[in-house]
Every structure is written in structure tokens, then in C-alpha cells.
MARNU-607627 format. One record per atom (N, C-alpha, C, O, CB): x, y, z. Coordinates in steps of 0.001 Angstrom, whole numbers, padded with zeros to 6 digits, always signed. Glycine has a CB too. Layout:
! residues N
XYZ ...
***
This chain:
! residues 113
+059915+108322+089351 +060069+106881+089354 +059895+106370+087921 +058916+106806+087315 +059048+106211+090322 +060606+105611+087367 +060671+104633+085993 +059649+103551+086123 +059350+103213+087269 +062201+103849+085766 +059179+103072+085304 +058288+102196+085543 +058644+100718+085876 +057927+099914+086471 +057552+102275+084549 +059470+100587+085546 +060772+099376+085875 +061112+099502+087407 +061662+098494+087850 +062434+099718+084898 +060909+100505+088306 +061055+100764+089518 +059625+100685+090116 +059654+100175+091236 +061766+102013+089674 +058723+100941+089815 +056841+100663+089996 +056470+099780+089982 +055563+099474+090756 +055877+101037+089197 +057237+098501+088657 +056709+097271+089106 +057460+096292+089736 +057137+095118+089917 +056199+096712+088182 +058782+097017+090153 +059843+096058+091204 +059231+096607+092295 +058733+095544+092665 +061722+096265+091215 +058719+097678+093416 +058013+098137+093962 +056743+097736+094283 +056550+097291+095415 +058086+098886+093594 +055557+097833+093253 +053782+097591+093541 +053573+095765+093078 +052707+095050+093581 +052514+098956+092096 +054659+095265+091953 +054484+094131+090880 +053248+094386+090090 +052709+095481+089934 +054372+092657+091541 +052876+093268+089625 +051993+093941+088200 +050688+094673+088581 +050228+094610+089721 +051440+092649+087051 +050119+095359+087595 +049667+096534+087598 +048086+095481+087560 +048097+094410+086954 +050290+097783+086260 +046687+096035+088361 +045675+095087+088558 +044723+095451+087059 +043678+094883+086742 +044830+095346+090221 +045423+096548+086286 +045103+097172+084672 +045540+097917+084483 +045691+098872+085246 +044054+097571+084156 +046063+097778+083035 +046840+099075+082204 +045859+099491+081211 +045579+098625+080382 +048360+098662+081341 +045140+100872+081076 +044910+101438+079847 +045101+102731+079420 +045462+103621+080190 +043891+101254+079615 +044923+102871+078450 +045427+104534+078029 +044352+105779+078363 +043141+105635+078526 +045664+104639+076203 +045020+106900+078417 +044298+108004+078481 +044446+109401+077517 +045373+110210+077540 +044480+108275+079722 +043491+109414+076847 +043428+110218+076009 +043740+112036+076547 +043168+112435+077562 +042084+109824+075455 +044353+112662+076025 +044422+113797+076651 +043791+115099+075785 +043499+114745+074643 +045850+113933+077004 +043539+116376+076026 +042984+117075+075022 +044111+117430+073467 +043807+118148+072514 +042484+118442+075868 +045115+116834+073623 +046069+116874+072740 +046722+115495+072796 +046935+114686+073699 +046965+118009+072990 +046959+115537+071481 +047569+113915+071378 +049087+113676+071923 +049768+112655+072016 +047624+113408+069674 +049316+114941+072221 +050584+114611+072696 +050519+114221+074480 +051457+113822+075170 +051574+115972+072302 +049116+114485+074905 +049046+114677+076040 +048615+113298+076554 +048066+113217+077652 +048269+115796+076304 +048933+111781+075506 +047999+110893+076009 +048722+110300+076912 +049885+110702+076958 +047371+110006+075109 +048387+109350+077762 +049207+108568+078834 +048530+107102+078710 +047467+106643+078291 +049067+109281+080520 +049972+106514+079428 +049011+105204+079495 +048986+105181+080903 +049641+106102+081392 +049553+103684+078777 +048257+104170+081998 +047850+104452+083117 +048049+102741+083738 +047358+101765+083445 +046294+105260+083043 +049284+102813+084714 +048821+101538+085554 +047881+101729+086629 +047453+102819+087010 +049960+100881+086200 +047631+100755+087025 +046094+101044+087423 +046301+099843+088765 +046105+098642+088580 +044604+100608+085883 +046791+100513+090302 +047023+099842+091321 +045569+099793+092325 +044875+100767+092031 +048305+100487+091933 +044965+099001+093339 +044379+099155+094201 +044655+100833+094944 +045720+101270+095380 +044673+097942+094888 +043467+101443+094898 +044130+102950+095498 +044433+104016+094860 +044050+105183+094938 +045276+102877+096037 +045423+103282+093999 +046387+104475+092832 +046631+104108+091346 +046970+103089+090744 +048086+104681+093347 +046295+105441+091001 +046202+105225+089117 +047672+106049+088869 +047745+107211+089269 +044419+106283+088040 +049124+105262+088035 +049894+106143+088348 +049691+106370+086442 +049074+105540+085775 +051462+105702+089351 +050254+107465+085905 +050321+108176+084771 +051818+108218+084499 +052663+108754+085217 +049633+109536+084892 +052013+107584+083375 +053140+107476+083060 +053750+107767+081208 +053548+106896+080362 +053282+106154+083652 +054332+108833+080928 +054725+109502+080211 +056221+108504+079704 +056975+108097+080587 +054755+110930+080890 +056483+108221+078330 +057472+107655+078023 +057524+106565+078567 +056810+105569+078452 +058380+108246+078165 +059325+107004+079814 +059491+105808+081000 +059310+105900+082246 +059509+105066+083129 +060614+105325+081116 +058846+107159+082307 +058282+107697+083964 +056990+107946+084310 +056074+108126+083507 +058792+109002+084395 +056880+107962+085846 +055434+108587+086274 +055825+109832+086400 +056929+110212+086791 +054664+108064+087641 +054456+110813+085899 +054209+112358+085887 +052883+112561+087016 +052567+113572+087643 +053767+112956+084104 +052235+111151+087008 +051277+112116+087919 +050611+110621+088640 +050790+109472+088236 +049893+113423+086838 +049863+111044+089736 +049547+109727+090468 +047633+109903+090857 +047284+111083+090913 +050776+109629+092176 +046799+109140+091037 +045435+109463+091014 +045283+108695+092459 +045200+107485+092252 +044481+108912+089581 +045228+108983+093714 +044885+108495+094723 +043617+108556+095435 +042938+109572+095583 +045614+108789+095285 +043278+107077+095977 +041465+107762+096619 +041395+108363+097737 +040349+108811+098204 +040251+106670+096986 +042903+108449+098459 +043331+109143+099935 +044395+109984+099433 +044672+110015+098234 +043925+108042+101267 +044956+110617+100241 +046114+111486+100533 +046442+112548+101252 +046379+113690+100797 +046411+111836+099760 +046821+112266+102436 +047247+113559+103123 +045785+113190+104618 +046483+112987+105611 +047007+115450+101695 +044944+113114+104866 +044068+112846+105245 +042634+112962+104748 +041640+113121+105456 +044295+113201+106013 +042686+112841+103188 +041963+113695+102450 +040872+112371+101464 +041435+111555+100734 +043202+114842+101462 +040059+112378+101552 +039222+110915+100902 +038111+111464+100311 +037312+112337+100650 +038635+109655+102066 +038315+110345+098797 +037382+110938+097945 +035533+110788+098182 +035132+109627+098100 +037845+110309+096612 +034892+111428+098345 +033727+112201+098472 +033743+113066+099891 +032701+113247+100521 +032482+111209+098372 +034717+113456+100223 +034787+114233+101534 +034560+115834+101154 +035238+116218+100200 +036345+113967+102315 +033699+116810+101773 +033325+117864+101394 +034671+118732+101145 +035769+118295+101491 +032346+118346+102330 +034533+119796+100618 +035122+120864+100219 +035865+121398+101470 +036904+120891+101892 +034153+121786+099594 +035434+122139+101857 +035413+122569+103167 +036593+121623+104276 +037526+122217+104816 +033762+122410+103595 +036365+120149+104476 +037248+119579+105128 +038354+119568+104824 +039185+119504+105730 +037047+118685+105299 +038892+119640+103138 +039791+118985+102470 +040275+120504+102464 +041501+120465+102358 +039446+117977+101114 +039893+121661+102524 +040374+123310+102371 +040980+122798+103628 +042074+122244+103522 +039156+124930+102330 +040364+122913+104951 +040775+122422+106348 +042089+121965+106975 +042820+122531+107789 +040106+121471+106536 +042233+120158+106048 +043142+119932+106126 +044568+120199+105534 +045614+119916+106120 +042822+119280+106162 +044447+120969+103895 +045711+121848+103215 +046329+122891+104057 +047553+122983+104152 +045250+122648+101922 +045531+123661+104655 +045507+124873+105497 +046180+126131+104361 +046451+125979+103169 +046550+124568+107082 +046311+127281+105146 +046760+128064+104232 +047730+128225+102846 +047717+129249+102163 +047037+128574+104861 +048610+126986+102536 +049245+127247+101533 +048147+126471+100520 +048658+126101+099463 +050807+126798+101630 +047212+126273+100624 +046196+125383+099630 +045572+126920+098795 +045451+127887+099548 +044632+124180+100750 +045181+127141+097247 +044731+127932+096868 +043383+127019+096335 +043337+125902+095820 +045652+128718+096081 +042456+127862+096641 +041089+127245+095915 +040887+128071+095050 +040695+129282+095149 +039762+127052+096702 +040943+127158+093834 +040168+127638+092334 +038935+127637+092031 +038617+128066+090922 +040481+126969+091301 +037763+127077+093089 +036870+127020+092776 +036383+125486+092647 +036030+124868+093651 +036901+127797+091885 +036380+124780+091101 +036137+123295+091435 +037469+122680+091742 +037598+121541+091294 +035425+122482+090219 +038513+123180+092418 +039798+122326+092619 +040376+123023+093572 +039975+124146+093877 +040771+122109+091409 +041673+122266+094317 +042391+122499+095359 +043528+122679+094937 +043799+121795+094123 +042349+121666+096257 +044524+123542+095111 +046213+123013+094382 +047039+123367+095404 +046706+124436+095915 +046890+123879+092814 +048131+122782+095952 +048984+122956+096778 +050466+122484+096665 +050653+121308+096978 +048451+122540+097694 +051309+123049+096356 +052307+122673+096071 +053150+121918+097294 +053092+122166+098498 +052811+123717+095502 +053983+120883+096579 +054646+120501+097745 +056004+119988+097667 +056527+119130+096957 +053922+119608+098347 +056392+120677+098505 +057836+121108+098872 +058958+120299+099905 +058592+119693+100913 +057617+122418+099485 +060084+120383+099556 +061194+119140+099780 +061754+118453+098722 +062828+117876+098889 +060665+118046+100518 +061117+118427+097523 +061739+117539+096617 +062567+118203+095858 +062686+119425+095949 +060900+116837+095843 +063557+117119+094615 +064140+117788+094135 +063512+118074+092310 +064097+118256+091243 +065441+117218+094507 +061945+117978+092747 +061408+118639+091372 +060025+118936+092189 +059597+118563+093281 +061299+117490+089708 +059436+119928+090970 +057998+120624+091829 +057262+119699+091476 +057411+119316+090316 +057260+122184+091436 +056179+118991+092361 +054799+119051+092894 +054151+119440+093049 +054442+120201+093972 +054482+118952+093403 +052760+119619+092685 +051359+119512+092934 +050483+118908+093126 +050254+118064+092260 +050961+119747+092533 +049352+118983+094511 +048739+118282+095114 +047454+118669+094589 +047018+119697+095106 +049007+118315+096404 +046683+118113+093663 +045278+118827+093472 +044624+118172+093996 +045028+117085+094411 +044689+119084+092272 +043426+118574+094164 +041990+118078+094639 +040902+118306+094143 +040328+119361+094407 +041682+118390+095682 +040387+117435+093357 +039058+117762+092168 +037841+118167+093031 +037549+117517+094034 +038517+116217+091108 +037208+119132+092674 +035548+118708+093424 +034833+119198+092503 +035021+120136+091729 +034978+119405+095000 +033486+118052+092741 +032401+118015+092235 +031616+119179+091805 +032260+120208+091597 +031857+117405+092934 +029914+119218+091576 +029199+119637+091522 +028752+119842+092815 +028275+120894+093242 +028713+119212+090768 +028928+118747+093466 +028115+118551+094723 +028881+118980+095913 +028537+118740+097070 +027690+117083+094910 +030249+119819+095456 +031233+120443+096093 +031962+119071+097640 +032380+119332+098768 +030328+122156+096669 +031836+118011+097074 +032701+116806+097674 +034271+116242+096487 +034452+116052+095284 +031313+115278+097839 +034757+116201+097250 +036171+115291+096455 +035645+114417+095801 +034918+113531+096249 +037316+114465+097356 +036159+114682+093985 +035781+113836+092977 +037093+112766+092859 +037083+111545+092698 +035428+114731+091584 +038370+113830+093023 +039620+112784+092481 +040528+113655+093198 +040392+114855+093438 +040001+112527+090598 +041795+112605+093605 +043107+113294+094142 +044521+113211+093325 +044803+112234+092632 +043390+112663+095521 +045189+114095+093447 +046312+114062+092466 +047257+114747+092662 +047194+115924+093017 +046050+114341+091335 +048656+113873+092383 +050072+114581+093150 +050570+114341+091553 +050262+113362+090874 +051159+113573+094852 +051470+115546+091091 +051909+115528+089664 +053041+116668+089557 +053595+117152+090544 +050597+115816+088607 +053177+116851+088882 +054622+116925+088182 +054228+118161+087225 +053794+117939+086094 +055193+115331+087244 +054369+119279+087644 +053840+120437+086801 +054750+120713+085572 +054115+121003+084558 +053743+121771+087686 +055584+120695+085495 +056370+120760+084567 +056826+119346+083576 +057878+119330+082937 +057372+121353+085240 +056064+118461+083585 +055784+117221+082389 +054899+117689+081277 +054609+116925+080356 +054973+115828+083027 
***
């Protein structure tokens, strides 16, 4: 999606700020919706920050969120990744977790941006 299509879609963004990445090439700037933080590279979104997805909500244990991916989900340990399939570019569904082994952050992105 173009961002010109995000805000004919959501309308204005409730904050825009940037995000620094470990490389400067990696920075983004970030509209910033009720729900969803989308990441947007140039003129597109690359990646989206949701507090739900899939049935999946942030501080929900480890364990539930393995549950609901089911077998194509690989656990890395502090994260979830699951690719997802149908489109006509690849996806990835991650799932951050904590220390406290609960969902820190959710994220559908664009592996190849």
C-alpha cells in the first residue's frame, strides 16, 4: 500500500514519527493509527505493528500465541515467525516476546524491504 492509499483509507495519522534503525539506511518514518503503527519506507508500507492479529493480543503468554500459529509458526526463542501465504509478495507474521515470555509486539512485514 502507498501512503496516499493509507490516508484515503485510515485519514490522518493520530502521529507521525521517525524510527531510527540499526543502520541509517534502515530508518522509517511511522504513522501511528489507533491499534496500528504502519512503517513506511520511501512511498510504501513495509511493515505494520498491531496490538491484535490473528487472535493473538499483546501481553498474551507464549504458549497461547505458539497455539494459535499452529505448526507452520517457528519459535526462535524470544519471537514467533510465520510466514503468510496467498499474496503476491512474501510476508511475515512475527511475534515479539518478552522476558516475561508474554507478547511484547505484533508484526506483519515484508521480508524482502
Amino acid at each position: 500500500m502507498k501512503v496516499a492509499e493509507l490516508v484515503e483509507r485510515f485519514g490522518a495519522p493520530a502521529a507521525v514519527f521517525a524510527v531510527r534503525g540499526n543502520e541509517v539506511w534502515q530508518d522509517d518514518v511511522v504513522f501511528q493509527y489507533a491499534g496500528a503503527d504502519f512503517y513506511i519506507v520511501k512511498d510504501r508500507i513495509w511493515q505494520v505493528k498491531l496490538a491484535a492479529a490473528l487472535g493473538i493480543n499483546s501481553g498474551d503468554q507464549k504458549q497461547a500465541a505458539a497455539l494459535v500459529l499452529g505448526a507452520k509458526a517457528q519459535d526462535r526463542g524470544d519471537h514467533l515467525l510465520m510466514p503468510v501465504s496467498g499474496k503476491d509478495w512474501p510476508l511475515i507474521f512475527r511475534v515479539n516476546i518478552n522476558s516475561a515470555g508474554r507478547v511484547a509486539a505484533i508484526y506483519i512485514y515484508r521480508p524482502d524491504f
